[in-house]
SEKEDO-805343 format. One record per atom (N, C-alpha, C, CB): residue in one letter; x, y, z. Coordinates in steps of 0.02 Angstrom, whole numbers, plus 50000, padded with zeros to 5 digits. Glycine has a CB too. Example, Ala and Ser with C-alpha at 12.3 -4.5 7.8 and 13.67 -1.06 7.14 Angstrom:
BEGIN
A506604971650390;A506154977550390;A506604983550390;A505654977650452;S506424988850354;S506844994750357;S506455000250394;S507044997050286;
end
This chain:
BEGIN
X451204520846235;X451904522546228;X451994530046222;X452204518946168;X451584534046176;X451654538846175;X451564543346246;X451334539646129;X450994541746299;X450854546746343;X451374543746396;X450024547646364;X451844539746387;X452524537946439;X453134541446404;X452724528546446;X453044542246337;X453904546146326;X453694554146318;X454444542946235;X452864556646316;X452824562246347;X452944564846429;X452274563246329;X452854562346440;X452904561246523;X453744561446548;X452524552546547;X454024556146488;X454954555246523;X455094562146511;X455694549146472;X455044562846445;X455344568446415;X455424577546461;X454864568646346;X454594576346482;X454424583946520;X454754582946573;X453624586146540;X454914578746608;X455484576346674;X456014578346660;X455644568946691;X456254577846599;X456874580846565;X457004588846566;X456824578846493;X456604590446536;X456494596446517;X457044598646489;X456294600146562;X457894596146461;X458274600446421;X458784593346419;X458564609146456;X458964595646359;X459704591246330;X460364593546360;X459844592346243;X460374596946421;X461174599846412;X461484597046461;X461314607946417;X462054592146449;X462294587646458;X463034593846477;X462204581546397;X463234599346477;X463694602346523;X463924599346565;X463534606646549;X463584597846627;X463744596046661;X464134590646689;X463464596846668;X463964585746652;X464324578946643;X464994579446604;X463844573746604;X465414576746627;X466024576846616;X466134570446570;X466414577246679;X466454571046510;X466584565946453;X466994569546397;X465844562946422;X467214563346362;X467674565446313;X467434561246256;X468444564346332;X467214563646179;X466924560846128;X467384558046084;X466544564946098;X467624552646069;X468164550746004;X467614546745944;X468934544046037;X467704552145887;X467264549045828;X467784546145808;X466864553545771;X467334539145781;X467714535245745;X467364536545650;X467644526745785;X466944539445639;X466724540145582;X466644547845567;X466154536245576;X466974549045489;X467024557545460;X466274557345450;X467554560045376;X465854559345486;X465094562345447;X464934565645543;X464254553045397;X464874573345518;X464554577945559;X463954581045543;X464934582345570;X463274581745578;X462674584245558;X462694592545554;X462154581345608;X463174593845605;X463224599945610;X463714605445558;X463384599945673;X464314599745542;X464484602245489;X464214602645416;X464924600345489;X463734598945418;X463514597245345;X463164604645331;X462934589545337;X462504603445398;X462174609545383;X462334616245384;X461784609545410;X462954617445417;X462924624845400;X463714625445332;X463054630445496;X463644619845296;X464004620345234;X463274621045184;X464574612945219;X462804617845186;X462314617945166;X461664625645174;X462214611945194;X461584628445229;X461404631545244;X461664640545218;X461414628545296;X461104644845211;X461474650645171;X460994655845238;X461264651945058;X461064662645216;X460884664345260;X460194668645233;X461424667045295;X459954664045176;X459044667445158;X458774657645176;X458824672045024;X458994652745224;X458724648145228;X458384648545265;X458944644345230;X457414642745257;X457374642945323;X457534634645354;X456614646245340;X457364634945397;X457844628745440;X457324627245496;X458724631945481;X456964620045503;X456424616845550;X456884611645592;X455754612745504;X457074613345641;X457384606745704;X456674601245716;X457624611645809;X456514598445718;X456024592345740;X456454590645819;X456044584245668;X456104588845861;X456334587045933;X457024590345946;X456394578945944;X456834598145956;X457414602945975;X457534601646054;X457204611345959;X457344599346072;X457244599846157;X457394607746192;X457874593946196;X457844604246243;X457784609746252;X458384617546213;X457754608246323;X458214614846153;X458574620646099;X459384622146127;X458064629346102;X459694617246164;X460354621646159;X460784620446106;X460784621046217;X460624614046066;X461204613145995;X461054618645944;X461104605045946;X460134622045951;X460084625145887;X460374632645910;X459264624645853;X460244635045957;X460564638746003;X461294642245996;X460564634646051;X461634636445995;X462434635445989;X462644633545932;X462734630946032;X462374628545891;X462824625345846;X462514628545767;X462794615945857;X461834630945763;X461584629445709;X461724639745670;X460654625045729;X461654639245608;X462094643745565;X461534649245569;X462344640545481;X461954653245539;X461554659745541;X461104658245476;X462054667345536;X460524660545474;X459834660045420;X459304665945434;X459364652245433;X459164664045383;X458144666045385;X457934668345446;X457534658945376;X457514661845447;X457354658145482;X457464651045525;X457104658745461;X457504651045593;X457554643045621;X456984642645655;X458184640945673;X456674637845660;X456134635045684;X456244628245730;X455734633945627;X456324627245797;X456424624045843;X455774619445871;X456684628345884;X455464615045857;X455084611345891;X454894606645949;X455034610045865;X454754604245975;X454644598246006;X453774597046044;X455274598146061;X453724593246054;X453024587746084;X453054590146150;X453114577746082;X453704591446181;X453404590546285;X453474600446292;X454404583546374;X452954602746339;X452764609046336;X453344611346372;X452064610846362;X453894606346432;X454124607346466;X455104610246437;X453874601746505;X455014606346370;X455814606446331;X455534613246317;X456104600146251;X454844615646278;X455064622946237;X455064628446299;X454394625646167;X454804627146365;X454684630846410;X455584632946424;X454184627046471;X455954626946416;X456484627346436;X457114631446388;X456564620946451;X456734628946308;X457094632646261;X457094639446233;X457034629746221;X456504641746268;X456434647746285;X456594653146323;X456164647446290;X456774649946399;X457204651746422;X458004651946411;X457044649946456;X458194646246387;X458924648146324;X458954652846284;X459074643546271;X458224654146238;X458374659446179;X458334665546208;X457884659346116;X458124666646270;X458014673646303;X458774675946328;X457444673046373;X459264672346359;X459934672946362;X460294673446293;X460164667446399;X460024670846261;X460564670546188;X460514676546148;X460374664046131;X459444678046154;X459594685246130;X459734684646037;X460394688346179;X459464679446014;X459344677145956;X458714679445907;X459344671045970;X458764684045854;X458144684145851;X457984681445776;X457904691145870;X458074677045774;X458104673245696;X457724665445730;X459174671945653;X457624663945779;X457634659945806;X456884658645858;X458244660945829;X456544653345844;X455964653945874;X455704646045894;X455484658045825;X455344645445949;X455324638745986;X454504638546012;X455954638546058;X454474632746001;X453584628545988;X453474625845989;X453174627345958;X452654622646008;X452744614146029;X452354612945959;X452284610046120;X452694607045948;X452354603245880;X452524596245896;X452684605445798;X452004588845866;X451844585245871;X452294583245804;X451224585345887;X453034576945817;X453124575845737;X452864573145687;X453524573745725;X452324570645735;X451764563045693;X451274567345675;X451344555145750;X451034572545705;X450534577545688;X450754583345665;X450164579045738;X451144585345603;X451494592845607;X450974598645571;X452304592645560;X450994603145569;X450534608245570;X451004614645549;X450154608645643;X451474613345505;X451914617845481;X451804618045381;X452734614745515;X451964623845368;X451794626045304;X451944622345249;X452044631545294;X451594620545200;X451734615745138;X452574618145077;X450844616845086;X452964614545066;X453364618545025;X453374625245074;X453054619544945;X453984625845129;X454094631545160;X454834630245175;X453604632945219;X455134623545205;X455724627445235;X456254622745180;X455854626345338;X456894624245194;X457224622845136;X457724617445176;X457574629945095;X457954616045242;X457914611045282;X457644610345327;X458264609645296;X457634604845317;X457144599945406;X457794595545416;X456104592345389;X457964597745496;X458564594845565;X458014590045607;X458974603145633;X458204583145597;X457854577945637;X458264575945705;X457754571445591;X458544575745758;X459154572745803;X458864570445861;X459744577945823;X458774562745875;X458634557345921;X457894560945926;X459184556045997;X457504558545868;X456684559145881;X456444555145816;X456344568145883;X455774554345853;X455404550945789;X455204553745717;X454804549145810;X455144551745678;X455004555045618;X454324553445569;X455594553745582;X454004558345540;X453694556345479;X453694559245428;X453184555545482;X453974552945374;X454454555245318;X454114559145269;X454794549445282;X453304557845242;X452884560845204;X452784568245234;X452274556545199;X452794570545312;X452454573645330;X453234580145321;X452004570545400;X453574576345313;X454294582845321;X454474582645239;X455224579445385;X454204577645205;X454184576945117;X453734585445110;X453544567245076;X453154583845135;X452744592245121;X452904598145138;X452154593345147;X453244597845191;X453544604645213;X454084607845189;X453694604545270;X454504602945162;X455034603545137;X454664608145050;X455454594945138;X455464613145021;X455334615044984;X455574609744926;X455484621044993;X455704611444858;X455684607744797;X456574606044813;X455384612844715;X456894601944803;X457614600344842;X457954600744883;X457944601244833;X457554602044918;X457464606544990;X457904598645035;X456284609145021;X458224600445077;X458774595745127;X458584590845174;X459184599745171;X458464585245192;X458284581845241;X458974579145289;X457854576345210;X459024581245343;X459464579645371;X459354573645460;X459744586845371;X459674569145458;X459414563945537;X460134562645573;X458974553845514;X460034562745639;X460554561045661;X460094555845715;X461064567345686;X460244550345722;X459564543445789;X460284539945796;X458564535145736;X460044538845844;X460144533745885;X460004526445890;X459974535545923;X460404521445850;X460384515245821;X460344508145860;X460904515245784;X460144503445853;X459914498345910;X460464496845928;X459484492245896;X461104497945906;X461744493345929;X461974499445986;X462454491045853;X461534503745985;X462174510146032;X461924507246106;X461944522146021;X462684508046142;X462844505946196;X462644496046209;X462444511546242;X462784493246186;X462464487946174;X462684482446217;X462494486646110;X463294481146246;X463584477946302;X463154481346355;X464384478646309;X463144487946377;X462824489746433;X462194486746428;X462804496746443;X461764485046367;X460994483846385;X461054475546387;X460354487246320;X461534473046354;X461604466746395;X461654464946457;X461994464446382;X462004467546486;X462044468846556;X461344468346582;X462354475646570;X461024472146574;X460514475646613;X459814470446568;X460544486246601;X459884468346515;X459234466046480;X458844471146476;X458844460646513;X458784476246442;X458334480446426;X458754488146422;X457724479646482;X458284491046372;X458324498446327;X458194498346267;X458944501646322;X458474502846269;X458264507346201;X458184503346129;X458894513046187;X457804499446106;X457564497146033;X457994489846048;X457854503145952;X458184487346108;X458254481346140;X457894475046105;X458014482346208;X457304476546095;X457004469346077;X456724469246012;X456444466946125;X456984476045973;X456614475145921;X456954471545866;X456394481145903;X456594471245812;X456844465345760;X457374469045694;X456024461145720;X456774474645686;X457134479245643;X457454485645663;X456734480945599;X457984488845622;X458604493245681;X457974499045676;X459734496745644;X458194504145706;X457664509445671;X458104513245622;X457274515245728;X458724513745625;X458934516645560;X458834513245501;X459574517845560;X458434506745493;X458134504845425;X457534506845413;X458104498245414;X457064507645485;X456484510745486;X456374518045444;X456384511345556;X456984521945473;X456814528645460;X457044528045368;X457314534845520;X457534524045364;X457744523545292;X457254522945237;X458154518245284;X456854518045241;X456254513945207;X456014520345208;X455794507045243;X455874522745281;X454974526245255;X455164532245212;X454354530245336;X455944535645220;X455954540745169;X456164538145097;X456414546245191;X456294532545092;X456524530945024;X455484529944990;X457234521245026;X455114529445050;X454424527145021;X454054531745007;X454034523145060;X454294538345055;X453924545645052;X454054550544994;X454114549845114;X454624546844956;X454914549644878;X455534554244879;X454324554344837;X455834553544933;X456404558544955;X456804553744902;X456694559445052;X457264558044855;X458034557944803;X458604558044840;X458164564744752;X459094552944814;X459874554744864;X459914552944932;X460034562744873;X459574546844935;X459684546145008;X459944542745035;X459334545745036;X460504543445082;X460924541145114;X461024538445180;X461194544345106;X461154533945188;X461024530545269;X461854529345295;X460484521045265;X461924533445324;X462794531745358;X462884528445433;X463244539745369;X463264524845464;X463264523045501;X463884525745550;X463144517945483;X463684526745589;X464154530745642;X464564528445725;X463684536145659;X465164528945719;X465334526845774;X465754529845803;X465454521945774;X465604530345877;X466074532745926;X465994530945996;X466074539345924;X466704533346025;X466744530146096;X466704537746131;X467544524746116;X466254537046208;X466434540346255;X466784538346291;X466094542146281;X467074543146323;X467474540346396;X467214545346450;X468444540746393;X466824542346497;X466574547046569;X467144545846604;X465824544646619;X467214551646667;X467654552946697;X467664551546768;X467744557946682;X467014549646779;X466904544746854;X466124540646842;X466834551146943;X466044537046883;X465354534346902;X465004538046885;X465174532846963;X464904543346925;X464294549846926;X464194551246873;X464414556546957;X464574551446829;X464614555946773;X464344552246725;X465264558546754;X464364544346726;X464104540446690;X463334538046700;X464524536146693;X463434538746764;X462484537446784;X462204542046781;X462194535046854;X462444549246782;X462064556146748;X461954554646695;X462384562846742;X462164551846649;X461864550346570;X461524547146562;X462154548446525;X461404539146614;X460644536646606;X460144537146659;X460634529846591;X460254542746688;X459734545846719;X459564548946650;X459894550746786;X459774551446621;X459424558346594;X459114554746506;X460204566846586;X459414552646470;X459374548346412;X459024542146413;X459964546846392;X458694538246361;X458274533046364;X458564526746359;X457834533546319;X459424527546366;X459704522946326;X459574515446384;X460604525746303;X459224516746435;X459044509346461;X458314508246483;X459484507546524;X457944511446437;X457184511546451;X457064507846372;X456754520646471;X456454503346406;X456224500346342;X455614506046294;X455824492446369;X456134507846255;X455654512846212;X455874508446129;X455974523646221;X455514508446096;X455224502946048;X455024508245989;X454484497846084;X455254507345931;X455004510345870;X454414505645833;X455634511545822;X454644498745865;X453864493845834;X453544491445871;X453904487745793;X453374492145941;X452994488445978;X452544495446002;X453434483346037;X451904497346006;X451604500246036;X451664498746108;X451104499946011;X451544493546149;X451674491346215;X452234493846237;X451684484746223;X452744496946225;X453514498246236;X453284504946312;X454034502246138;X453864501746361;X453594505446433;X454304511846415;X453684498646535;X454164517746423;X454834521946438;X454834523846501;X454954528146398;X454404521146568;X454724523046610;X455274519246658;X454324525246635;X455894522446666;X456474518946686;X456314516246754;X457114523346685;X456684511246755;X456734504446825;X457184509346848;X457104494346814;X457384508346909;X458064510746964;X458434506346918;X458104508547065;X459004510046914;X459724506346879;X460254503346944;X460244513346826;X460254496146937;X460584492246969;X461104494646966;X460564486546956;X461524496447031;X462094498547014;X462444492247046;X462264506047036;X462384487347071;X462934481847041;X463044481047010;X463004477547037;X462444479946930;X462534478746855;X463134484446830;X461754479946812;X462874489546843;X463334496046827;X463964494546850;X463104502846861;X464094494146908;X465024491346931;X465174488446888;X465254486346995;X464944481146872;X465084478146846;X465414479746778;X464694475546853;X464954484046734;X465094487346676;X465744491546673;X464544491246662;X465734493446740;X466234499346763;X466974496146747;X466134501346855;X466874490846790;X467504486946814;X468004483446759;X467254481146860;X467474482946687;X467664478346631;X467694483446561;X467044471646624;X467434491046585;X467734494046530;X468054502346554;X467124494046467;X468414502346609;X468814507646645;X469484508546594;X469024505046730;X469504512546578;X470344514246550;X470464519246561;X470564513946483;X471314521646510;X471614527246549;X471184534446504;X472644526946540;X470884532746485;X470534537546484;X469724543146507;X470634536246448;X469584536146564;X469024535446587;X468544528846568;X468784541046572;X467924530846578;X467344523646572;X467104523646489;X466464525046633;X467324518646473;X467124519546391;X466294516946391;X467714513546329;X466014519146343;X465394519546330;X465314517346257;X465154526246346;X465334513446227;X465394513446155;X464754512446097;X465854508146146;X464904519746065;X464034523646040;X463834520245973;X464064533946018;X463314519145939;X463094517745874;X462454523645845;X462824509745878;X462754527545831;X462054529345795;X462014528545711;X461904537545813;X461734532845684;X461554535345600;X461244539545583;X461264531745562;X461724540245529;X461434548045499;X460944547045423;X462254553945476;X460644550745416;X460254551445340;X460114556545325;X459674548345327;X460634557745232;X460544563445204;X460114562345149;X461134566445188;X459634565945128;X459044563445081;X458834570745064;X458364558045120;X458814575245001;X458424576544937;X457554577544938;X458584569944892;X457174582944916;X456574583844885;X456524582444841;X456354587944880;
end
């Protein structure tokens, strides 16, 4: 599993979804981005875990210390590097790190930013300083969930347990204080076809990628686009193609 969502991912090579045309309606008050830079001062330092290709930390994330941008595929930091060279940031630095394997300083940064990646909760418990911030934003088994009916297969599709209980447990087990599991909802609306099959071209949300099955394949089938009409045809409104999202957030304490 692992040497297939290294592989999707470097195909990827960046998160920036510009291009695609959509409109976001949250249905739930909890922002990751607002939290942290209410949280955030400017002697913090600050670890992204699966930055990709760095354009949220880039754009969204507060002035500090230090930020520290990571990810696993050589091809996202190749890419986020080329972002930070336009941005011209110099607080700001990008690297490949392994999240299951991290290799970052004991008691050093004062938050760790987790967003749609895997986690290990002991291993970001050590890095973290003494109350130091844990912040997650994933992507939950119910998101998009009519579409994977459709189609029989994606993203945490067959698994038993959500992974936002996964990630919950293991930090409530790794000794993290204050921790909070929120559940999040919102609708997209894409603005044509294209615009909607640009998003699962690019995202896992219909590849069987599995938080409990080692066997779990991430490389994507051709997407039926009958199935897709279909989807099209039964959730079109006046505001475009609704998409309707589930993720979760978790705020958790040293």
């Amino acid at each position: 599993m692992k040497n297939d969502e290294f592989n999707y991912y470097s195909k990827i090579k960046n998160w920036d979804f510009s291009q695609i045309n959509y409109e976001t309606e949250s249905l739930t008050n909890w922002n990751i981005s607002k939290i942290l830079n209410e949280k955030a001062t400017k002697k913090s330092r600050i670890l992204d875990l699966g930055t990709g290709g760095g354009e949220v930390v880039i754009s969204k994330f507060p002035e500090a210390l230090e930020i520290v941008g990571t990810d696993f595929s050589p091809e996202m930091i190749k890419t986020a590097n080329i972002n930070l060279k336009k941005a011209n940031k110099k607080n700001i630095k990008f690297r490949i790190m392994d999240n299951l394997n991290m290799d970052t300083e004991d008691n050093y940064f004062d938050i760790v930013v987790a967003r749609n990646t895997c986690i290990d909760a002991r291993q970001i418990y050590k890095t973290l300083k003494k109350d130091g911030l844990l912040l997650i934003r994933g992507v939950d088994q119910l998101d998009c969930w009519q579409l994977k009916r459709l189609f029989n297969r994606g993203q945490a599709f067959n698994d038993i347990k959500p992974i936002s209980q996964i990630d919950y447990e293991n930090i409530l087990d790794a000794g993290f204080k204050n921790v909070e599991l929120i559940p999040i909802y919102e609708r997209e609306y894409y603005k044509t076809k294209e615009d909607l099959l640009a998003l699962l071209l690019k995202t896992p949300i219909l590849s069987d990628f599995s938080e409990e099955h080692e066997n779990s394949n991430l490389v994507k089938n051709d997407i039926d686009l009958e199935i897709l009409n279909q989807y099209i045809k039964n959730n079109t409104t006046n505001k475009g193609i609704l998409l309707r999202r589930r993720y979760y957030g978790i705020v958790a304490n040293k």
